[in-house]
N, C-alpha and C positions, 0 to 999 in steps of 0.2 A: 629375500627381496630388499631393493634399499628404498627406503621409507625417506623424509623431509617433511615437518612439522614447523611450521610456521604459526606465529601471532605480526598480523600485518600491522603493527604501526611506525611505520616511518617519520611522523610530525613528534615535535619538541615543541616548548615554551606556552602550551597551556596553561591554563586556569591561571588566576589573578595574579600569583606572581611565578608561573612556568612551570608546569609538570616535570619539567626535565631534570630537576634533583630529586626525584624521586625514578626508581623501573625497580618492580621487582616481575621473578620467573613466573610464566605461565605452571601452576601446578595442575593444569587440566590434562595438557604436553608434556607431562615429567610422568603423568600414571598412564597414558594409551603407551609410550614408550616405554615403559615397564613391562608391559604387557607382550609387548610387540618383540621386545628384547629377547622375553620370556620363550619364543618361540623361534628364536635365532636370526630373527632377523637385522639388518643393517639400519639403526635410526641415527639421525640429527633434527635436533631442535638449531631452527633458526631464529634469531630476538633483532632484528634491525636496528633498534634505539641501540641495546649493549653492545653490539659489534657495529656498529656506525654505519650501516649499510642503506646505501640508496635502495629502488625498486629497481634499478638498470642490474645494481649488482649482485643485488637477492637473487635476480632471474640468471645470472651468468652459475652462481654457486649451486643451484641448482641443475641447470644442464649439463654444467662438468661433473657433477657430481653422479650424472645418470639415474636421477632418481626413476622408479617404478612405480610410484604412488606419491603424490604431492597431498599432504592433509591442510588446511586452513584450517585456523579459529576466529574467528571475529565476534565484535559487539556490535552493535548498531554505527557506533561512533567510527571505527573504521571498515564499517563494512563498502564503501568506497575503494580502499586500499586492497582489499579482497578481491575484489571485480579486476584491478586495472592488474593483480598480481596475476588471476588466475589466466587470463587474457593475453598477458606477454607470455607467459609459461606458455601455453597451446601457439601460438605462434613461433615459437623456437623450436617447438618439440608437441607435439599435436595428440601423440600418441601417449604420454603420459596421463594417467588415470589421478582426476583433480576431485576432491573430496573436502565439502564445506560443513562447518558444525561450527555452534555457539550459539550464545540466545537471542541473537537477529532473526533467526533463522525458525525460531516457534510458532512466528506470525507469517502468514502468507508465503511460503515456500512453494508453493505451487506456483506461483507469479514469478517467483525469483529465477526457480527454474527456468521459465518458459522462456524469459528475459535473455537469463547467461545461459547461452548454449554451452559454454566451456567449462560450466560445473558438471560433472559429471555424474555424482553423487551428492547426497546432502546427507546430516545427521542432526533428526528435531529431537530432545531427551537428551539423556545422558550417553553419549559414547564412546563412555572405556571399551568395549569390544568392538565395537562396527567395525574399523579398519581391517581387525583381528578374523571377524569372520566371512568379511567381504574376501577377505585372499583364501581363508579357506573354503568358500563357496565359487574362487576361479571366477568369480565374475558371471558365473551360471545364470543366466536370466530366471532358468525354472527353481531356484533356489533364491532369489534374493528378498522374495515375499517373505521368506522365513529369518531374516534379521530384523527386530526391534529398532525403531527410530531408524529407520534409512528411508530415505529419498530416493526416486529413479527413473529411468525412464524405460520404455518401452517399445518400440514402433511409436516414437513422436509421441506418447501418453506419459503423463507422469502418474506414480504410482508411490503414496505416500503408507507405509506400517505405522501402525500403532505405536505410539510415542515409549521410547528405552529409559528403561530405569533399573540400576542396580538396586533391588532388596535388601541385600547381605552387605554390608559395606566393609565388612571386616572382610571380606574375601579381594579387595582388593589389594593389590601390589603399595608398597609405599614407590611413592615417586622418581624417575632414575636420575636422579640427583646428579648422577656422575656425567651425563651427557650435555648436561646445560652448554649454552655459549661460553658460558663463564663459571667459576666458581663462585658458591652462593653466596661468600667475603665481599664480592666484585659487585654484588648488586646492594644497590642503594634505597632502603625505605625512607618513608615520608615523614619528614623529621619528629611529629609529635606521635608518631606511633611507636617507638621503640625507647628503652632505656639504655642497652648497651648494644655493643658493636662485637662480632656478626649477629645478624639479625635475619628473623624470616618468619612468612606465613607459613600459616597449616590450618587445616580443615578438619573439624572432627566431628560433623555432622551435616548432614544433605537436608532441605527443606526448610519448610517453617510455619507454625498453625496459625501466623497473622493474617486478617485480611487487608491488609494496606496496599490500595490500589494501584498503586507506580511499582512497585517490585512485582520481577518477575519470580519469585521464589511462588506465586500463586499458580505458576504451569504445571507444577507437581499435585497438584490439589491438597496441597498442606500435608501431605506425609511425610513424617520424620522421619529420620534412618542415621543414627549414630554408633558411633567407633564404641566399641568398648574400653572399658578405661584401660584395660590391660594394653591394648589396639595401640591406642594415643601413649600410651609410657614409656613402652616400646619403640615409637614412632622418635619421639622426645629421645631417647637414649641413642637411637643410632646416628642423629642429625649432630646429637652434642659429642660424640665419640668418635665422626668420621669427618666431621665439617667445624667441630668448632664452635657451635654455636651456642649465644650465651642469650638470647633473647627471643621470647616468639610470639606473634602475633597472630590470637585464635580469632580465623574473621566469619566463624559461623554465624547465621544469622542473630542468634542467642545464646551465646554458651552456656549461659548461667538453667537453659529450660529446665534441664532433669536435674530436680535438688539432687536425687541419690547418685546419679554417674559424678555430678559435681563433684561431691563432696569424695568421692571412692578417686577419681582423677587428682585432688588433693593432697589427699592421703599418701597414693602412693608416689607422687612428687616430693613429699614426705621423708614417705617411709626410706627410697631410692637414693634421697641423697641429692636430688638434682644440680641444686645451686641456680636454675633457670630463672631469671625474673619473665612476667608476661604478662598481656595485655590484652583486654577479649570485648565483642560488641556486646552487650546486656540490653534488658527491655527493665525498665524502673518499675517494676510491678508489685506486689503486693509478697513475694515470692522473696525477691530479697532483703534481708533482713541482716542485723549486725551479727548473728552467729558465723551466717553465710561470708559474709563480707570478711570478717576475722579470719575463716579459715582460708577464704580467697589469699590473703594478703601473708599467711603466716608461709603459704606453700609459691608466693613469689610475685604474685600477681601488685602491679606497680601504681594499675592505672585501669579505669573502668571508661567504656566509650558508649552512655545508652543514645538510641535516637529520638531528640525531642525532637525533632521537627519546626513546630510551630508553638508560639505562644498564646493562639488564638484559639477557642475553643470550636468556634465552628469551624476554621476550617479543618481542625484534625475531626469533625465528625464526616469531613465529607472526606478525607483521606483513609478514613476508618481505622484512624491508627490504635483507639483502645486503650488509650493513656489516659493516667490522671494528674493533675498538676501538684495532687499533694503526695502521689507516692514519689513521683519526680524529685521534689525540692527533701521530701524525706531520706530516700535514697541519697540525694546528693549528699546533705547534712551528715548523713553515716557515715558515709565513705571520706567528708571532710576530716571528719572526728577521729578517722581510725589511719590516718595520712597517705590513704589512697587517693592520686590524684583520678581526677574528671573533667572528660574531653566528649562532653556531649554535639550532637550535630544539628544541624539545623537548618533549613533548607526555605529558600524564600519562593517568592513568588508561585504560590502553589493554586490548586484551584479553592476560588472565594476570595483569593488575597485583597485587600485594600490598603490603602497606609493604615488605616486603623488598625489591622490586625500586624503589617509589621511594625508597627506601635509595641502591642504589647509580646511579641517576640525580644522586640530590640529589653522591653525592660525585665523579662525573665532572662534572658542571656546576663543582663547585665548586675543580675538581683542576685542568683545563686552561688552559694560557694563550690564555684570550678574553676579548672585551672587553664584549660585551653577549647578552642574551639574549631568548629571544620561547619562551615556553611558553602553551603550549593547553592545553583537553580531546581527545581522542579523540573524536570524534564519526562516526558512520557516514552516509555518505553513500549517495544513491541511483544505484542501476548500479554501484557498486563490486562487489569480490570477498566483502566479509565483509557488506555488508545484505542479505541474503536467510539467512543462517546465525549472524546479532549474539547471539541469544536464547541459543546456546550458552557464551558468554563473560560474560555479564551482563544487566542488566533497560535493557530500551531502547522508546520508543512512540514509533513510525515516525510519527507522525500529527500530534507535538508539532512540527511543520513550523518555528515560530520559533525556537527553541532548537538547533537541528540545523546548528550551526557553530561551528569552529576557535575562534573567538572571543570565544564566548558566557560571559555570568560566571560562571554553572553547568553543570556536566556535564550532560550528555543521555544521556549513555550510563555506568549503575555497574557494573562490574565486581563479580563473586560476591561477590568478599574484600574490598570497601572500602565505603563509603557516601559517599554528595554532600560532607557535611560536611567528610570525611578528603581529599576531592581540593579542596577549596575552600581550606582550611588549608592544603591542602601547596602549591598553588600560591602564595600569600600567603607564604610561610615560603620556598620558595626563590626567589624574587623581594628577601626581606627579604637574607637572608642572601647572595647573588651581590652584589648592588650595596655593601650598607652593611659590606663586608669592606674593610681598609685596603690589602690588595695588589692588590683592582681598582682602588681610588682612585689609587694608584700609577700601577698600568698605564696606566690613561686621559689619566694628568696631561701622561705623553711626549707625546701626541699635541696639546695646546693649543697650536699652533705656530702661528692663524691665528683669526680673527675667527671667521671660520666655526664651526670647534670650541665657541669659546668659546660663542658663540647656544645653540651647541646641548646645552652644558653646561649652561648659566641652564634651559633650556628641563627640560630631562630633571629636575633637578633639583625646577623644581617639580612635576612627571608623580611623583617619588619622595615627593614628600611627600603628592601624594593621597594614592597608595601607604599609605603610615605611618595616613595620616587613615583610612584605609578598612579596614587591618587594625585598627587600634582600635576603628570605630564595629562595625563586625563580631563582633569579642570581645566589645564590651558588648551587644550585642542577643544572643548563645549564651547570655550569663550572665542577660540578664535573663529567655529561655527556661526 
């Protein structure tokens, strides 16, 4: 069969100063195509942003192409893009079999369903195989109850399985890297997440035991499931031997959880020779410690990314994110000392926010030795713990589907005590005030030890002058209000 995997985002120039230096590959689309490969079939991944394609001519590539199954993946944020794609698609060609999956689609799919007639299928969970066993079950209606996480219809009924999850994660395929739009050189990470050039994600565990209420990593009910470190070495050696690659950013939700896989992943980065520098999300807990950090750092590790969030104590009790402010600044302190930088996150407007509390946000950002920063909006997601109960915390319209991410230049979600304007400013204002301080200029200057660095100073540097251009042209359009 010939297969067509899309991630629908057509929009550029997000977030504060534009999304569009940054794309990197769907690697949810590189392992069902592994799969799918696996069993001889015809795949292409399609990236709209990388190959510059409108939705007019998404849908032509597709019909000339004859595809036999059209897969979507979406997020909330363009689940929009999803609808208007699958929509033209059935209008060209009616008879191709449309099939939607990603974490939009955890929440209320029986609605979604009923909505777009033109989905044909859906996929709530993980689905590495759905596609795989939807063609081997022929579309059988007396068979499709027996695929995990698929969606369907019936005689006008929808009919939702028990939510799919891979167990074994080792049994999956690595990614087929080889079908991308582009080669993985051609795609561009986001400037503070990488030390050298090519660069790329990789995943080496599913879930997460937090209960922080805005992620959806809570739909799994907190079950882990990681790569073995042979898995991940592996993985590492083929991307470094067939693609080049000198950088990687691990975006599991915690890399750092299993001290023992850690330190055995380490090792044999080690032991192997790698020469890989890399970069991973961490939770500042009581877990990391300077042995841990030492060996992180001897085996390549450049740069630690944990998520504070907020500087407020109540409102991380009402996010329940589980942190403490002294393992935080302790942690940071180590990783200062031992000259791994820190690119912690931080996320405004959340529920309980007031200026008081992005008060003392603004002065834990501005207190701790780190070296870069990535602030968001709070944005409520679907299948989380707080999108069914948002309304209590502030004004939010679940419907406003493209705006509904981390990213976005405006809040979607306001909190009682603030308005759009006051978390638009404050984002802008500690942005201004972290970078253009003379002690982070300082701090950053150590680390100009190598070419690399440098790029990526020139680089940032002009990213900060948007920055400036964009708080300016923003002030004068309030004042010309």
């Amino acid at each position: 069969m010939k297969i067509v995997l899309v991630t629908p985002n057509f929009r550029s120039g997000l977030g504060l100063v534009g999304s569009d230096h940054y794309v990197n590959p769907s690697i949810g689309l590189g392992l069902i195509s592994s799969i799918l490969l696996s069993k001889g079939h015809d795949v292409i991944i399609k990236d709209p942003i990388i190959e510059g394609l409108s939705i007019e001519q998404l849908v032509d590539h597709i019909i000339k192409y004859k595809a036999d199954i059209l897969g979507i993946s979406a997020v909330t944020m363009n689940y929009n893009n999803a609808v208007q794609l699958a929509e033209n698609v059935k209008i060209r060609n009616n008879n191709i079999p449309i099939i939607v999956g990603g974490p939009h689609f955890y929440s209320n799919i029986e609605t979604i369903m009923r909505d777009n007639e033109f989905f044909d299928f859906a996929c709530v969970g993980e689905g590495d195989y759905v596609i795989d066993k939807l063609i081997d079950a022929n579309y059988a209606s007396e068979k499709l109850s027996e695929i995990e996480g698929l969606v369907y219809r019936k005689d006008s009924i929808i009919f939702k399985n028990p939510m799919g999850m891979c167990t074994n994660i080792d049994e999956l395929p690595l990614p087929a890297y080889q079908i991308y739009p582009k080669p993985l050189k051609w795609y561009k990470p986001a400037l503070y997440t990488y030390k050298r050039l090519p660069n790329m994600m990789m995943v080496t565990s599913r879930g997460c035991p937090s209960k922080c209420i805005y992620c959806q990593g809570s739909i799994y009910n907190k079950r882990v499931r990681m790569h073995s470190p042979e898995y991940v070495i592996n993985h590492i050696k083929f991307v470094v031997s067939n693609y080049g690659i000198r950088d990687i950013f691990f975006i599991d939700d915690i890399f750092t959880l299993n001290r023992k896989r850690l330190y055995e992943i380490c090792d044999l980065m080690l032991k192997e020779n790698l020469k890989i520098t890399w970069t991973c999300f961490i939770k500042a807990n009581s877990s990391v410690d300077e042995e841990m950090l030492k060996l992180m750092k001897k085996a390549g590790c450049w740069m630690i990314q944990p998520g504070i969030e907020s500087g407020s104590p109540d409102v991380l009790k009402i996010l329940k994110k589980g942190s403490s402010f002294t393992q935080v600044e302790r942690v940071c302190r180590l990783a200062d000392k031992l000259g791994i930088q820190i690119k912690p996150c931080f996320m405004l407007g959340s529920p309980g926010e007031t200026k008081a509390t992005l008060k003392k946000t603004f002065d834990i950002a501005l207190s701790l030795p780190i070296n870069h920063i990535s602030v968001s909006f709070f944005s409520p997601l679907p299948g989380t713990p707080v999108w069914d109960n948002v309304h209590r915390y502030g004004d939010f319209n679940p419907n406003d589907t493209d705006n509904v991410y981390f990213s976005t230049p405006i809040p979607c979600f306001i909190p009682h005590a603030m308005k759009s304007a006051d978390l638009e400013n404050k984002r802008e204002e500690l942005y201004y005030k972290f970078y253009f301080r003379m002690s982070n200029m300082l701090r950053n200057i150590k680390y100009l030890k190598d070419i690399h660095e440098l790029r990526r100073l020139i680089k940032g540097t002009v990213i900060l002058f948007k920055l400036i251009l964009g708080i300016i042209t923003h002030r004068l359009r309030s004042l010309q209000r």
